[in-house]
Every structure is written in C-alpha cells, then in structure tokens.
KEZALUM-127229 format. One record per residue (C-alpha): residue in three letters; residue number from 1; chain; x, y, z. Coordinates in steps of 0.2 Angstrom, whole numbers, plus 5000, padded with zeros to 4 digits. Layout:
<kezas>
 kolpa torse vexfi east north   up
   ala   NUM     A    X     Y    Z
...
</kezas>
This chain:
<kezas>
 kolpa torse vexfi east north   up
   unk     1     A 5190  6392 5253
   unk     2     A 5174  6385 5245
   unk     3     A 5167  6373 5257
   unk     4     A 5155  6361 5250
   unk     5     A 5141  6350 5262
   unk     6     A 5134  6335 5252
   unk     7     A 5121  6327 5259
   unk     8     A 5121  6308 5252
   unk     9     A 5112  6291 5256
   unk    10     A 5127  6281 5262
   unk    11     A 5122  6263 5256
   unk    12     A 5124  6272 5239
   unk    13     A 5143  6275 5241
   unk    14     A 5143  6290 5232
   unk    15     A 5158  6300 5242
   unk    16     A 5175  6293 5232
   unk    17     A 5165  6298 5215
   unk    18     A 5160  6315 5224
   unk    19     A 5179  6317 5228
   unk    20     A 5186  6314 5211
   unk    21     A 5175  6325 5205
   unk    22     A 5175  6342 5217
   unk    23     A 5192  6338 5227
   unk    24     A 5195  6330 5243
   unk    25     A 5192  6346 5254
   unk    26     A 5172  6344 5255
   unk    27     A 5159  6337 5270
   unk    28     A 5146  6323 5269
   unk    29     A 5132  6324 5278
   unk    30     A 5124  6306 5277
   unk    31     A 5106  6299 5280
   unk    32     A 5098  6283 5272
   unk    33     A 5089  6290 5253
   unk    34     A 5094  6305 5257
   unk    35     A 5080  6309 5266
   unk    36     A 5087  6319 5282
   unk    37     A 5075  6323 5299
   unk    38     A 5075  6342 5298
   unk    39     A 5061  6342 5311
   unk    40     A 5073  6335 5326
   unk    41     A 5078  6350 5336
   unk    42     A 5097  6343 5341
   unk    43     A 5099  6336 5323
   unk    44     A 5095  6356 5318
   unk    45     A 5105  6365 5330
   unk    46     A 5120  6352 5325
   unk    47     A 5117  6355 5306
   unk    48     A 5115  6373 5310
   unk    49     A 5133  6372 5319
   unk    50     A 5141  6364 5305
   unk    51     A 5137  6377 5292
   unk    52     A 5142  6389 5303
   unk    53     A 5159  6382 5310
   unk    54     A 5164  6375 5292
   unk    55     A 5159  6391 5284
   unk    56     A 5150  6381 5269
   unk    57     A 5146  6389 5255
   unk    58     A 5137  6378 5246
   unk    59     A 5125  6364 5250
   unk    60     A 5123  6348 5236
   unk    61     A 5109  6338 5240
   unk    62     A 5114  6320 5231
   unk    63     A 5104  6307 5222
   unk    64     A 5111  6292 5213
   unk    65     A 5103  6283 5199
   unk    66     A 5107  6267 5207
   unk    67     A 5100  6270 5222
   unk    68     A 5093  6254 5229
   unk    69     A 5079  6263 5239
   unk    70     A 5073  6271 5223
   unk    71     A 5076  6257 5211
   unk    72     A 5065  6245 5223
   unk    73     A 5051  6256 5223
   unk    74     A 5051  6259 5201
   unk    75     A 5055  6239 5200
   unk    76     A 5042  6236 5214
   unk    77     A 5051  6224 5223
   unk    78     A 5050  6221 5242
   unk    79     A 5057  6236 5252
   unk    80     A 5066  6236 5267
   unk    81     A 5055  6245 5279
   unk    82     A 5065  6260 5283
   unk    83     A 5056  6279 5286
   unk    84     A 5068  6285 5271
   unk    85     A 5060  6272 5261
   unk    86     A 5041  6275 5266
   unk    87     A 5045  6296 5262
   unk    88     A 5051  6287 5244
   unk    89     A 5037  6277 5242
   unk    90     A 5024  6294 5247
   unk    91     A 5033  6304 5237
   unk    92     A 5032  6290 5219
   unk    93     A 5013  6289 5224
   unk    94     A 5011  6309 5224
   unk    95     A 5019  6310 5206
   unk    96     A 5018  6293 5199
   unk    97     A 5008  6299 5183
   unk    98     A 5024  6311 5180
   unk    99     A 5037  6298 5186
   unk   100     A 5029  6284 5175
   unk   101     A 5027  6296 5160
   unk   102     A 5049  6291 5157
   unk   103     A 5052  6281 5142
   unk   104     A 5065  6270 5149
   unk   105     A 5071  6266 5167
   unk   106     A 5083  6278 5168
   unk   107     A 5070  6290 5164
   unk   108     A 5059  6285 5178
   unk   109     A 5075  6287 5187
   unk   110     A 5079  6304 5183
   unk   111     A 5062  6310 5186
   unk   112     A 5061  6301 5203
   unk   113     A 5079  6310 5208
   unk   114     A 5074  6328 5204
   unk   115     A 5059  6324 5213
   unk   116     A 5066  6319 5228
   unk   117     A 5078  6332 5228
   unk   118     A 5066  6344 5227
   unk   119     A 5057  6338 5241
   unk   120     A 5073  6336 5252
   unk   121     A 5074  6355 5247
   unk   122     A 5060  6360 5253
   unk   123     A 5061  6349 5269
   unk   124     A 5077  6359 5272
   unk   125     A 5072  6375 5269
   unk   126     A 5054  6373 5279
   unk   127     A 5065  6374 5294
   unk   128     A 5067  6391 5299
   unk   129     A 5083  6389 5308
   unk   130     A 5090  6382 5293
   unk   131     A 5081  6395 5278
   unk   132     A 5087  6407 5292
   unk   133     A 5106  6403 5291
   unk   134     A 5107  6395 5273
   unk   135     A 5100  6415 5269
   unk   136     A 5111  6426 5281
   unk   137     A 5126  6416 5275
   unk   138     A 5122  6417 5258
   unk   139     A 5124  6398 5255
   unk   140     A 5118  6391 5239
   unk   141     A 5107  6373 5237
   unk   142     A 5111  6363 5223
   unk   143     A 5104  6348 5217
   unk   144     A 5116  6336 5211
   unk   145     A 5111  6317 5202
   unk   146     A 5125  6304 5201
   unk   147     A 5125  6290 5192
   unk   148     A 5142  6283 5199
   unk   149     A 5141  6267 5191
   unk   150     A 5142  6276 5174
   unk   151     A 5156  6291 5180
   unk   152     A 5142  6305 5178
   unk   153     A 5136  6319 5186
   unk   154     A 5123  6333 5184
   unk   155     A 5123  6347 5193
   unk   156     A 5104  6357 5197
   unk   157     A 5101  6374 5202
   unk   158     A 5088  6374 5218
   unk   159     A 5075  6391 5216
   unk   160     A 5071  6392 5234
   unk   161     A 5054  6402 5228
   unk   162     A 5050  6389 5218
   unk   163     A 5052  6375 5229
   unk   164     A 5042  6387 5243
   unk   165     A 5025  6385 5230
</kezas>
C-alpha cells in the first residue's frame, strides 16, 4: 500500500479534490496556510507516530492558488491576524522582488506557492526527529499546487539538499 500524508490549510478545502485525484485511501494533516509547528515537541512525536504507524510513503505538502491567506497578502488587503499568516507575509517580504516579477496574478500566485512550499520543506526537514524518520523510512516530499477551483494539479519534486542551502 502506498500511503500518502497531505499536509493542507483547511480553510482552502482542498481534501475532496485531493481524493478524486489520488483515491480515497490517503491522510491529511491540516494546519491554517499550510504552515505547520514543527518546533512543538508533542506536535513532533505525534507526526513522527503517524508516519510510522500509517507506514506513509510519501508526504505532499499542498498549496492552492486560491488560498485566501496568500491572495490577501498579493492583493494587500486586511489579513486576519493568524501566525500562518505573519510566516506568509515574512516569507512575501524575503522574496517580493521574485514573487512581484509574475506577469499576471496567477503568476504571483505560482511563485508564492513553490515558495512557501519550500519553506514548509525545510521547516520539516530542520527537525531532526522528522529528517531522521522521513530518511530511515525512505519517504519521499513532494510539493503539490492546487488550483481546485480550476480542477488542476501540479506535482513538485522536493531536493532535500537543495532546500538544506
């Protein structure tokens, strides 16, 4: 059995879409933007217990295009105060010139998701518990950009070396 962990914001409702697409036998692990606390000890040892018990093989870390945290911050409009958001709105400061250089929305969009994926990535991977299983398991990080309201999907492979520089 391949089992499949995707870690998704849950206010953008990603999971049916996910489904359709990779079958109904896959986890969710949820946290607002996507941007998950790997620095909390029990939140750890809890992730670390689910890959283990699940015997996931593969972990998607999930971005849509319609995320409302991300398209507040590109649209600058009045945020909604959450840590997720402030990591968001760090993360479009660090690499506006690159973010900004999109022709079109969904170019700034695009840009902003890889980004944040990466960054997720590396959050994940900084943890040594985590590197330590995700490596002895031999489970592979994807990235994966949604665009749900448009029935599209692309799939990015993770380089754990280059996310590391």
């Amino acid at each position: 059995m391949n089992n499949k962990l995707f870690l998704v914001c849950p206010d953008s409702l990603v999971e049916p879409f996910i489904r359709e697409q990779y079958g109904q036998n896959v986890l969710f692990l949820t946290a607002l933007g996507a941007v998950f606390n790997f620095n909390e000890i029990h939140y750890v040892e809890a992730v670390d217990d689910l890959l283990q018990e699940e015997a996931v093989e593969e972990i998607f870390i999930v971005n849509d295009l319609c995320c409302r945290f991300m398209t507040s911050i590109l649209e600058r409009e009045k945020g909604f105060g959450t840590r997720a958001e402030q990591e968001m709105v760090d993360l479009f400061i660090e690499n506006y010139s690159n973010i900004m250089a999109g022709l079109t929305l969904n170019d700034r969009k695009q840009k902003f998701a890889k980004l944040n994926i990466h960054r997720q990535a590396f959050e994940l991977i900084s943890n040594e518990r985590l590197l330590s299983r995700i490596s002895q398991a031999k489970i592979s990080l994807k990235g994966l950009i949604t665009s749900k309201t448009q029935g599209q999907l692309k799939e990015m492979n993770i380089n754990l070396q280059e996310i590391c520089k």
